[in-house]
VOMI-913545 format. One line per 4 residues: number of its first residue (from 1); their letters; for each residue y, z, x of C-alpha. Coordinates in steps of 0.25 Angstrom, whole numbers. Last residue first. Layout:
NUM> A> Y Z X; ...;
This chain:
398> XXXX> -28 1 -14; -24 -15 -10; -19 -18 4; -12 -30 4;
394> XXXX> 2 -26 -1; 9 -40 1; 23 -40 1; 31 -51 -6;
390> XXXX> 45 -50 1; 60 -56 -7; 71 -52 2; 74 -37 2;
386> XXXX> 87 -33 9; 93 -48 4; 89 -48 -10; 93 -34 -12;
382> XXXX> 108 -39 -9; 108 -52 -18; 102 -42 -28; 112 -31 -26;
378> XXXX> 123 -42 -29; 116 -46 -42; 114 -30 -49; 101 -24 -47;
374> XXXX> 97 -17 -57; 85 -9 -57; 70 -10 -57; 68 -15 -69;
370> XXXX> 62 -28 -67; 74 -37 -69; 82 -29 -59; 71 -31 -49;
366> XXXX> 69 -46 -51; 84 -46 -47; 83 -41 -34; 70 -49 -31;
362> XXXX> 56 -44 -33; 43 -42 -21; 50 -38 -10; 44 -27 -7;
358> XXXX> 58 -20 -6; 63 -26 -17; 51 -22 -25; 53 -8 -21;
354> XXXX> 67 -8 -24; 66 -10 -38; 53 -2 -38; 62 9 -35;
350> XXXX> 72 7 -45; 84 1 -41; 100 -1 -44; 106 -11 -36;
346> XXXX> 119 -10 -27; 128 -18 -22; 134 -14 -7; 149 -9 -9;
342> XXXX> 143 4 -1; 152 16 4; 137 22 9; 135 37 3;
338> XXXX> 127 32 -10; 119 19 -5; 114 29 7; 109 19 17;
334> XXXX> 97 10 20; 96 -2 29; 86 -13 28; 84 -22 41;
330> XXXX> 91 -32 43; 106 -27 45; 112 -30 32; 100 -24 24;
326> XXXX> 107 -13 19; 102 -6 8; 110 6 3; 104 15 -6;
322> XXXX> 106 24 -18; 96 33 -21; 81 36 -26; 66 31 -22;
318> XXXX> 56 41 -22; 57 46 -37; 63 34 -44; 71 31 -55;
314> XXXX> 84 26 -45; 86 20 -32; 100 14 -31; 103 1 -22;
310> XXXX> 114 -3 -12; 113 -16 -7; 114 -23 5; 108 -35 9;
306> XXXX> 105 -44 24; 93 -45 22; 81 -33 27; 70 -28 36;
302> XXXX> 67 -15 32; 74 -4 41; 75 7 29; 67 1 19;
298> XXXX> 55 11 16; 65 23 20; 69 20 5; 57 28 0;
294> XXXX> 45 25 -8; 45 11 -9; 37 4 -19; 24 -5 -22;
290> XXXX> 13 -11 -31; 2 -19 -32; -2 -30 -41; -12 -26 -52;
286> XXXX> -26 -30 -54; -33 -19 -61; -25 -12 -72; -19 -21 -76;
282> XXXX> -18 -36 -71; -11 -45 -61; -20 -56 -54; -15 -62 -42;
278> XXXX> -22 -77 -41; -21 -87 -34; -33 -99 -37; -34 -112 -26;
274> XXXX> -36 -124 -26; -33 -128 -10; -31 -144 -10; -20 -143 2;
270> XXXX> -21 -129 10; -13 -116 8; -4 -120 -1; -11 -116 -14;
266> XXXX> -15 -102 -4; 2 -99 -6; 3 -83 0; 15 -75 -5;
262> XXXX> 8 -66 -14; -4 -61 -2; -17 -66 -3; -31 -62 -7;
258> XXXX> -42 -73 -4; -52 -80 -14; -62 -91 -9; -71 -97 -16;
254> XXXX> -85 -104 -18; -90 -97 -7; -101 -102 6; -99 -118 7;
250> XXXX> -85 -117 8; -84 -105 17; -76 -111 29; -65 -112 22;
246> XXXX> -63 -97 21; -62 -97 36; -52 -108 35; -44 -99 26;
242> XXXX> -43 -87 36; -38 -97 47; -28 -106 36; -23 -90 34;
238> XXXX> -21 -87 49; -12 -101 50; -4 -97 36; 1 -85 44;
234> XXXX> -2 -70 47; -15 -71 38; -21 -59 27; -28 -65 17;
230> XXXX> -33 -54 8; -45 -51 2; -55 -63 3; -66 -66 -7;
226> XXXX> -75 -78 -3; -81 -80 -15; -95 -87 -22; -104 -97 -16;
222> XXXX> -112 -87 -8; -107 -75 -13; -96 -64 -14; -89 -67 -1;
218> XXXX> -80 -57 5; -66 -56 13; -58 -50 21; -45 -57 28;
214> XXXX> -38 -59 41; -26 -68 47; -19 -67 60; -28 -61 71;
210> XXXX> -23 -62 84; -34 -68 95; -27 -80 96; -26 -84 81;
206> XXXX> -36 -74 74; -40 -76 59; -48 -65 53; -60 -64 44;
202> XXXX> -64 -50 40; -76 -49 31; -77 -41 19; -87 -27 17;
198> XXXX> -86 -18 28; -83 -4 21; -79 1 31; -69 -9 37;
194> XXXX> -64 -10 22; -62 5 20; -55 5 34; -43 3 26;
190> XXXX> -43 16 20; -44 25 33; -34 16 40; -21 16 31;
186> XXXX> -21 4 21; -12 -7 23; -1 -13 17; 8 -26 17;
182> XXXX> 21 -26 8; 28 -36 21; 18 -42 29; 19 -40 44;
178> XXXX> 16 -27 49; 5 -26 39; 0 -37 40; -3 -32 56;
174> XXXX> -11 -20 49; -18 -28 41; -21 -36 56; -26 -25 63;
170> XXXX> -36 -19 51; -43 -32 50; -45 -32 65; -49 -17 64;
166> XXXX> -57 -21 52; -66 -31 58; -80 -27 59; -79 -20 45;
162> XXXX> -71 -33 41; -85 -39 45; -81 -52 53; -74 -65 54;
158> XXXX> -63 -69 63; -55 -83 62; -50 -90 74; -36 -96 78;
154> XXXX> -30 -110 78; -35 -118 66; -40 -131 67; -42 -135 52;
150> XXXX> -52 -143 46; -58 -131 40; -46 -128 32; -46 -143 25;
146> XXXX> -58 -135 19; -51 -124 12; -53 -130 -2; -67 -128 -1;
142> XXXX> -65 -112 3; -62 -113 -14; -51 -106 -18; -47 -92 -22;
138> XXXX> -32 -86 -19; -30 -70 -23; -15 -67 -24; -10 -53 -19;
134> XXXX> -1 -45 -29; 14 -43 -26; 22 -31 -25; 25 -24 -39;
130> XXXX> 34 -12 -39; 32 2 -38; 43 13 -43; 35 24 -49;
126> XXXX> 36 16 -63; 33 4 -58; 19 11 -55; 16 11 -70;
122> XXXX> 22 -3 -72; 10 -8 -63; -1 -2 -68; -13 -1 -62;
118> XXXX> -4 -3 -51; -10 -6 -35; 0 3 -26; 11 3 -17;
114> XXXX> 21 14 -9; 30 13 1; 39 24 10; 26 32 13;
110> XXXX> 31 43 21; 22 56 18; 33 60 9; 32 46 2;
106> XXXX> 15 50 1; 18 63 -6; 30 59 -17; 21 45 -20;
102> XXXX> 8 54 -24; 18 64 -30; 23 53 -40; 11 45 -42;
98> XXXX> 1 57 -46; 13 61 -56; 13 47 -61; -1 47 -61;
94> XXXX> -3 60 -69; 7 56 -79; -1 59 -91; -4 45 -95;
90> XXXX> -19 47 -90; -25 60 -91; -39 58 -98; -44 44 -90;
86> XXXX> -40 52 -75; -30 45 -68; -30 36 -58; -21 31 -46;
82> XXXX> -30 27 -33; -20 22 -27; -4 22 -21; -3 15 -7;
78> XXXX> 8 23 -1; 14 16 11; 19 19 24; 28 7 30;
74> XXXX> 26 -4 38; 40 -13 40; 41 -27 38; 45 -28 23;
70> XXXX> 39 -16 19; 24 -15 26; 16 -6 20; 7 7 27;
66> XXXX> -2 14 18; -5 29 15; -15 28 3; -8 35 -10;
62> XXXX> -19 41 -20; -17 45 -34; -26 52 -43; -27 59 -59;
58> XXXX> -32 69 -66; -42 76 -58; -48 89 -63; -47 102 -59;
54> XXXX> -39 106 -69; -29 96 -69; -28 88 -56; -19 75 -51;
50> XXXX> -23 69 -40; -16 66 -26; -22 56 -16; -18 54 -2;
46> XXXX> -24 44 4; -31 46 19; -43 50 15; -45 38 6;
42> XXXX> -52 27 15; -63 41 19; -65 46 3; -70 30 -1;
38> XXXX> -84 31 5; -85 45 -5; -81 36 -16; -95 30 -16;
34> XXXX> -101 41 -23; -94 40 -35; -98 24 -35; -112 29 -34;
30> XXXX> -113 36 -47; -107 27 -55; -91 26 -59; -87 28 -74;
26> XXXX> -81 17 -74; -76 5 -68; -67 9 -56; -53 8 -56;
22> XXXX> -48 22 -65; -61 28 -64; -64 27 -50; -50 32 -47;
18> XXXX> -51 45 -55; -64 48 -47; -59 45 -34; -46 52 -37;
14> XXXX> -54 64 -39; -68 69 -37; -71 60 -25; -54 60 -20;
10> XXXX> -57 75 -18; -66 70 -6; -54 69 3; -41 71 -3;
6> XXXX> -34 75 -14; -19 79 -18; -13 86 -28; -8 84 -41;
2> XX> -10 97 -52; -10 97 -67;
């Protein structure tokens, strides 16, 4: 059994191949294996190892190199996909060797985070990862959006071809970016898939020539839905403006459903809104995404309260030691935990336990009662105040 890695048109008698049978129906016609050469240029960039026996390819793993933001600060990020293993050698450890030596290469390369869509949640646990919430998906009818269209708005909407408008489109993901915590984005020779595929139309909201909201979107059908992806707006004002619009499709689609982030309330959005939210969890199809650091140097400098704690790192490959956290300036501080005199409490930690304070998404105490590691009370009133509760939003979905 060898690993190595793959690139270029490899990927069409490989990882293409294994990929398109694990999530693709099955077996695959004639045209759609020739329509995996469009795909070779939006995964040039990706590293993808496989593993090989005898000439034959057992299983695949590919990382993307993103960029994340972590609580204010963007960093490089590994977006883990493509993972598939041939039907005859599953449950031989081929992915967990594929895992191991993908995450090894792309850390070394500077990645300090890494995420990934589960088919198995509690499979990827066991490397560390840990749940980061799911984006909702609200449907209504564009009737309820009338007392929209009374409105006087300050500020304009766009509307074109996202072909047309992807350098807009691309500007203000990247601007997300800086601004939302657990945001992501793809690197440029994958994103441009959507440019070049031209498929959705862009709308924008502009407020003195800036834009402030944006969103793709498609309709199925006269009388049927207005399908939107994600709804993107720096402030409830850009949202009304991105709504409005929708408004204006009453007589055009019964429905409108639009993909938001977890922290977003569309049942207070307007008075008399009926509407449906959904996040639907299933296996192996539907699962929330996933994420972990992949070095400590990922908190150095963070933005933190005023806590410190020490924590030991145990069980894991990337993450190991004891450390001082030290918050008490603002911004996050990290020491040696074993050579600092330190009367600081101290946790014990998995690294999905300090993952999922990092991301914000458990409490101290939720994190002893999951397993990943004990964390006694006075660490917790510590660990509460680095890391105040944070739901990031991924957006970028691989």
């Amino acid at each position: 059994m060898v690993i190595r890695r793959v690139s270029s048109e490899e990927r069409l008698t490989t990882s293409f191949v294994l990929g398109a049978y694990a999530f693709e129906a099955s077996p695959r016609s004639l045209r759609r294996a020739e329509e995996f050469r469009r795909y070779l240029p939006y995964n040039e960039g990706n590293r993808t190892l496989i593993v090989e026996e005898d000439g034959e390819t057992l299983a695949a793993a590919s990382a993307i190199p993103m960029r994340q933001n972590l609580r204010g600060a963007v960093l490089p990020m590994a977006g883990v996909a493509g993972v598939a293993t041939h039907p005859l050698a599953r449950r031989r450890g081929h992915v967990r060797a594929l895992i191991h030596q993908l995450l090894d290469e792309m850390r070394d390369e500077g990645h300090a985070l890494t995420a990934l869509y589960p088919f198995r949640p509690s499979f990827y646990e066991r490397f560390g990862y840990v749940g980061l919430p799911k984006p909702r998906t609200a449907t209504f009818s564009p009737a309820d959006l009338h007392p929209l269209l009374r409105a006087d708005l300050p500020g304009e909407v766009g509307w074109e071809r996202i072909g047309a408008g992807y350098p807009v489109w691309r500007a203000f993901t990247e601007r997300c970016l800086r601004e939302r915590h657990g945001f992501a984005v793809f690197p440029d020779y994958r994103d441009v898939d959507v440019r070049d595929r031209d498929e959705h139309w862009l709308l924008t909201a502009r407020l003195d020539g800036a834009v402030i909201g944006a969103v793709t979107y498609r309709i199925d059908n006269h009388g049927g839905e207005l399908a939107a992806d994600d709804l993107l707006a720096t402030d409830p004002h850009a949202r009304a403006l991105l709504l409005q619009f929708f408004a204006r499709h009453v007589d055009q689609v019964e429905r409108v459903s639009v993909r938001i982030p977890a922290d977003e309330l569309p049942e207070l959005w307007l008075t008399d809104l009926a509407v449906h939210v959904e996040a639907r969890i299933s296996r192996p199809d539907s699962s929330a995404p996933m994420a972990r650091l992949l070095t400590m140097d990922a908190l150095a400098g963070l933005p933190a309260g005023p806590g410190r704690v020490r924590v030991e790192l145990t069980g894991d490959r990337w993450l190991a030691g004891t450390h001082l956290l030290d918050g008490t300036t603002g911004a996050l501080e990290l020491r040696d935990g074993t050579a600092a005199a330190s009367t600081a409490p101290t946790a014990t930690l998995t690294a999905a336990g300090l993952s999922a304070l990092a991301y914000g998404v458990l409490d101290p105490v939720e994190v002893q009662l999951r397993g990943y590691g004990e964390v006694p009370a006075d660490a917790a009133a510590e660990l509460r105040r680095i890391f105040p509760r944070q739901l990031p939003y991924l957006f970028a979905d691989f």
